[in-house]
Wavefront OBJ file of the C-alpha trace (Angstrom):
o trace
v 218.039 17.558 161.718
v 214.397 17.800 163.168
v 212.528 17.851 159.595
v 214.574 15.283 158.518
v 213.712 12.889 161.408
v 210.333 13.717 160.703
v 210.436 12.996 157.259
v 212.019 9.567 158.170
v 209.132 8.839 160.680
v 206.504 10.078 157.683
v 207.983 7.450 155.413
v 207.963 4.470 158.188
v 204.860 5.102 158.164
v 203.562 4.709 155.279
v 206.191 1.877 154.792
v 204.123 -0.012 157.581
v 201.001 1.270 157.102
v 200.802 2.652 160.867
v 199.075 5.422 161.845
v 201.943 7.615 164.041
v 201.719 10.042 166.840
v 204.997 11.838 167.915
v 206.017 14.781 169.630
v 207.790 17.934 168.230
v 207.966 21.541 168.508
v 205.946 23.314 165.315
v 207.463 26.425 163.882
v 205.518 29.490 163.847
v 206.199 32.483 161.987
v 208.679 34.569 164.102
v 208.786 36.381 166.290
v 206.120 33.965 167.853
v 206.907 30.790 169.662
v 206.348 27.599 168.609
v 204.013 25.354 169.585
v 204.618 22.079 171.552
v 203.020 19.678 169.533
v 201.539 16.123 168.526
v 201.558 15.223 164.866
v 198.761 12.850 163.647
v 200.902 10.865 160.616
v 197.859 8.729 158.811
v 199.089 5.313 157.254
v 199.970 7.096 154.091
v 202.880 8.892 155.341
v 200.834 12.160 156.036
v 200.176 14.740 158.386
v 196.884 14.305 159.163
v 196.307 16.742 161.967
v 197.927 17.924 164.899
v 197.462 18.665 168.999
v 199.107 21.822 170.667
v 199.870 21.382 174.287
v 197.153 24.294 175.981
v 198.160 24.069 179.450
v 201.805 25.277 179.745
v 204.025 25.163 182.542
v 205.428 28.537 183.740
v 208.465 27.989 182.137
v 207.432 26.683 179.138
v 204.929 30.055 178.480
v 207.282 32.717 179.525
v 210.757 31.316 177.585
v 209.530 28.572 175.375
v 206.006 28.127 173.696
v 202.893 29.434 172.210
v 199.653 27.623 173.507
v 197.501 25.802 171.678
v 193.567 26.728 171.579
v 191.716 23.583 171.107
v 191.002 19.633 171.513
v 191.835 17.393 168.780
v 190.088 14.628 168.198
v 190.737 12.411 164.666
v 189.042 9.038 163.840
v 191.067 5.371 162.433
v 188.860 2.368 161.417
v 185.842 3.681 163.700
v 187.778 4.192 166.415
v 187.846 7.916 167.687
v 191.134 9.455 169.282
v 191.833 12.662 171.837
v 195.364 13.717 172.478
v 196.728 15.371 175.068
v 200.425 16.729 175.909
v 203.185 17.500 178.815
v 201.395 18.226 182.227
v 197.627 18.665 180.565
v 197.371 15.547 182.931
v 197.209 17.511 185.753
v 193.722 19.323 184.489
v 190.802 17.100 184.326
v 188.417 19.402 182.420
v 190.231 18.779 179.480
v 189.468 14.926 179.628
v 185.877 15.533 180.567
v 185.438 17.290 177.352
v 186.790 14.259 175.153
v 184.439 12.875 176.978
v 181.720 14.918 176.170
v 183.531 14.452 172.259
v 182.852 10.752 172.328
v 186.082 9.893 172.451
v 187.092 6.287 172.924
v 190.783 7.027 173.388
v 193.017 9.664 174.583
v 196.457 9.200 173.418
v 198.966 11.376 176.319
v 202.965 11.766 175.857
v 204.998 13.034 178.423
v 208.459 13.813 178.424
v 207.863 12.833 182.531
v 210.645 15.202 184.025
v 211.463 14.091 187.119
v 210.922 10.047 188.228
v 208.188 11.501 190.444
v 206.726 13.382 188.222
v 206.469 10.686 185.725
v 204.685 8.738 188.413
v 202.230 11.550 188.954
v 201.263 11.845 185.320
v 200.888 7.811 184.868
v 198.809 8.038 188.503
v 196.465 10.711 186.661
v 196.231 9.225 183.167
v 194.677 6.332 184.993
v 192.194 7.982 187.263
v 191.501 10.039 183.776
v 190.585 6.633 182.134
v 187.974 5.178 184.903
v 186.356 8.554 185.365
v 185.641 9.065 181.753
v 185.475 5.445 180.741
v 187.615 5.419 177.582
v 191.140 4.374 177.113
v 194.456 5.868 177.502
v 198.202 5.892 175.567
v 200.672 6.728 178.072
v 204.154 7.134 176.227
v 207.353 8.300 177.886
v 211.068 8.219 176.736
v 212.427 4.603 177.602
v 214.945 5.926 180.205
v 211.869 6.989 182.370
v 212.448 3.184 183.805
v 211.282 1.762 187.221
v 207.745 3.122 188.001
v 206.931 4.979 184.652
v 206.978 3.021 181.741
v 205.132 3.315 178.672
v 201.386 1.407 178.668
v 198.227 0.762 177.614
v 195.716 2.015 180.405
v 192.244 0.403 180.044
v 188.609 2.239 180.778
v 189.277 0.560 184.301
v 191.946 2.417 185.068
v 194.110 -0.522 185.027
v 196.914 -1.122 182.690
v 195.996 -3.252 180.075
v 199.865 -3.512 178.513
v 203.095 -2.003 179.857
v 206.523 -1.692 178.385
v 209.581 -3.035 180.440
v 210.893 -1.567 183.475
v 214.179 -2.004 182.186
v 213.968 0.904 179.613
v 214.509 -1.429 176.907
v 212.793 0.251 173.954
v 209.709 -1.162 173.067
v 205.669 -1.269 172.563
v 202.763 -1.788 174.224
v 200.087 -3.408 172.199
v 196.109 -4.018 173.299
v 193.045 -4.304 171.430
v 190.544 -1.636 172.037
v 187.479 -3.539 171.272
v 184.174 -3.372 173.119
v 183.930 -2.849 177.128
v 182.014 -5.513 178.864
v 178.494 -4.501 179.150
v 178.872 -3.654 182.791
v 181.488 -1.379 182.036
v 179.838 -0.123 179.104
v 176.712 1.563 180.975
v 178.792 3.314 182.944
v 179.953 5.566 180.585
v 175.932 6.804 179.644
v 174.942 6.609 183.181
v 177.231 9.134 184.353
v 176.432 11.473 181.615
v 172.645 11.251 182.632
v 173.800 12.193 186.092
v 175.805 15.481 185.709
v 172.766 16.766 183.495
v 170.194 17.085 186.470
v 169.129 13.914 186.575
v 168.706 14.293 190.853
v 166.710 17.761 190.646
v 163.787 15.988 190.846
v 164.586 14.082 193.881
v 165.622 16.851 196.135
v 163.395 17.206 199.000
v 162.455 20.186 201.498
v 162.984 18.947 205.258
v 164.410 21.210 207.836
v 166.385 17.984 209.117
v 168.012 18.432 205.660
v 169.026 21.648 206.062
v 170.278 21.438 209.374
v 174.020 20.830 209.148
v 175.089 21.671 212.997
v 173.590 18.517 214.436
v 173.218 14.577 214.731
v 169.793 13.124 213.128
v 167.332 13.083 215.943
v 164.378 11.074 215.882
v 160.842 12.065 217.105
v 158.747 10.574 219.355
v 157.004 7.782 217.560
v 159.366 6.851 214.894
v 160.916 3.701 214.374
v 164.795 3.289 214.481
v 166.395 0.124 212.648
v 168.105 -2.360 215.156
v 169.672 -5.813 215.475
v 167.312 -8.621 216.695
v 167.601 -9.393 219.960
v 169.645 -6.299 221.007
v 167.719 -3.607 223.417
v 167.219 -0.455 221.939
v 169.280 1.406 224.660
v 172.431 -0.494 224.279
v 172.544 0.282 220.589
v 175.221 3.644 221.624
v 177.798 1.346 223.208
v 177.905 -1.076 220.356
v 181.304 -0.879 219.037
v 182.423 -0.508 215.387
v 183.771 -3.170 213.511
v 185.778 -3.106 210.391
v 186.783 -5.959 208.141
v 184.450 -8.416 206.018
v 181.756 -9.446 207.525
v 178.466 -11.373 207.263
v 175.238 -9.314 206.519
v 173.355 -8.649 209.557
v 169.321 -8.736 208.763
v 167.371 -5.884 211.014
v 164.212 -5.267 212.041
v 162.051 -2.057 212.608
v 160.997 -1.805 216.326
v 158.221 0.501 217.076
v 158.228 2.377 220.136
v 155.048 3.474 221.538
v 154.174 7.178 221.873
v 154.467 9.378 225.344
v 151.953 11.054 226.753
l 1 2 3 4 5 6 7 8 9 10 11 12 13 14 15 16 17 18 19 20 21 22 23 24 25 26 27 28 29 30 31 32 33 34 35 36 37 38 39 40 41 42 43 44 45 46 47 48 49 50 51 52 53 54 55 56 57 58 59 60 61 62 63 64 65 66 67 68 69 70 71 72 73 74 75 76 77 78 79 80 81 82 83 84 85 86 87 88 89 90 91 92 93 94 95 96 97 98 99 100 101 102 103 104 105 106 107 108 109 110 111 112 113 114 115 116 117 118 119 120 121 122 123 124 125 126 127 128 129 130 131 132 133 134 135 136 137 138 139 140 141 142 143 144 145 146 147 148 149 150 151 152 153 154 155 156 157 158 159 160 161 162 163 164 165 166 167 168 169 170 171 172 173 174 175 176 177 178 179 180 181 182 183 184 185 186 187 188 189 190 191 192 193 194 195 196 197 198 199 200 201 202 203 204 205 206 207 208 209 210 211 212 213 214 215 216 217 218 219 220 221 222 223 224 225 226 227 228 229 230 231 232 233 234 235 236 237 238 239 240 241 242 243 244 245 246 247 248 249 250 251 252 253 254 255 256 257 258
């Protein structure tokens, strides 16, 4: 029954011309497990490539499968694709490196579990998104209604296109053209950053290394202040929280002791 539902999918298609990802367990030869698996089907009805889940559940590596070993990544019209499977959501290493892969998608599928665990995986997928700055496939059985349906998550973070909370079956459907240019040096900037970029700005300063007390300042040095407020009464000023206007300070210089 399983090959021949895959063999049906295969020929849809190529029928529609749609490049297809779908989940399946991949026979090994025995006695080893299978895998837990994502085949790549390319518009002509092919299997293209295809993602083994890596980070198993307890269950699933003592009774059930064999782990996978590496990314995937495979490339339609220019557009370069990661996958990732089950609760791989939970480790964010394994997005960094699509990252690192120039990836601008990573396509996820989940059979969810629980409702709450389907809500965990969709909250993850999205922080995975704005961290790394690409886009993300979240796809989940239709009857994982209410909080979890399938969607389109944007490099924002925010979902771009979601299926009904119903669990009617259906698609989600977004174009994944260019970021805004905002957006799109965020992506490059952050790479700069986790590659030493602040070694050179470290400084030596015992105040620095001092972790066990409040900044003190010596004799002579200026302290930043709101006009027209004495220096003294700047400890009982109380906090304020909410939107406020800007509040323009001055330096005050207080003269040296003797």
């Amino acid at each position: 029954m399983l090959q021949e539902e895959l063999a049906l999918t295969a020929r849809l298609a190529r029928e529609l011309r749609l490049w297809t990802v779908l989940g399946s367990a991949h026979r090994l030869t025995a006695p080893n497990r299978p895998h837990n698996s994502l085949y790549v089907i390319s518009d002509r009805g092919e299997v293209a490539t295809r993602h083994d889940e890596r980070m198993l559940s307890h269950t699933k590596i003592s009774y059930m499968y064999a782990p996978g070993s590496a990314p995937l990544t495979f490339e339609v019209d220019g557009v370069r694709f990661g996958c990732a499977l089950g609760m791989e959501a939970h480790f964010p290493e394994l997005f960094g490196a699509y990252e690192r892969l120039d990836v601008d998608c990573v396509l996820f599928s989940t059979t969810g579990g629980t409702r709450e665990g389907g809500t965990v995986f969709a909250t993850e997928m999205r922080a995975q998104a704005a961290i790394n700055r690409y886009w993300g496939g979240f796809a989940v059985p239709a009857q994982l209604k209410g909080d979890t349906p399938a969607g389109i998550i944007g490099p924002d973070g925010e979902w771009a296109d979601r299926c009904p909370r119903d669990g009617t079956p259906s698609v989600a459907v977004a174009d994944l053209g260019p970021q805004d240019p905002a957006s799109a040096l965020a992506r490059p900037w952050r790479r700069k950053a986790r590659t030493g970029l602040y070694d050179g700005y470290l400084v030596e300063d015992a105040r620095s290394d001092d972790r066990t007390a409040f900044q003190k300042r010596p004799r002579g040095e200026g302290c930043l202040t709101r006009p027209g407020l004495p220096e003294k009464s700047l400890g009982q000023a109380r906090p304020v929280f909410g939107q406020v206007a800007p509040i323009r300070g001055e330096l005050i210089q207080t003269p040296k002791e003797d």
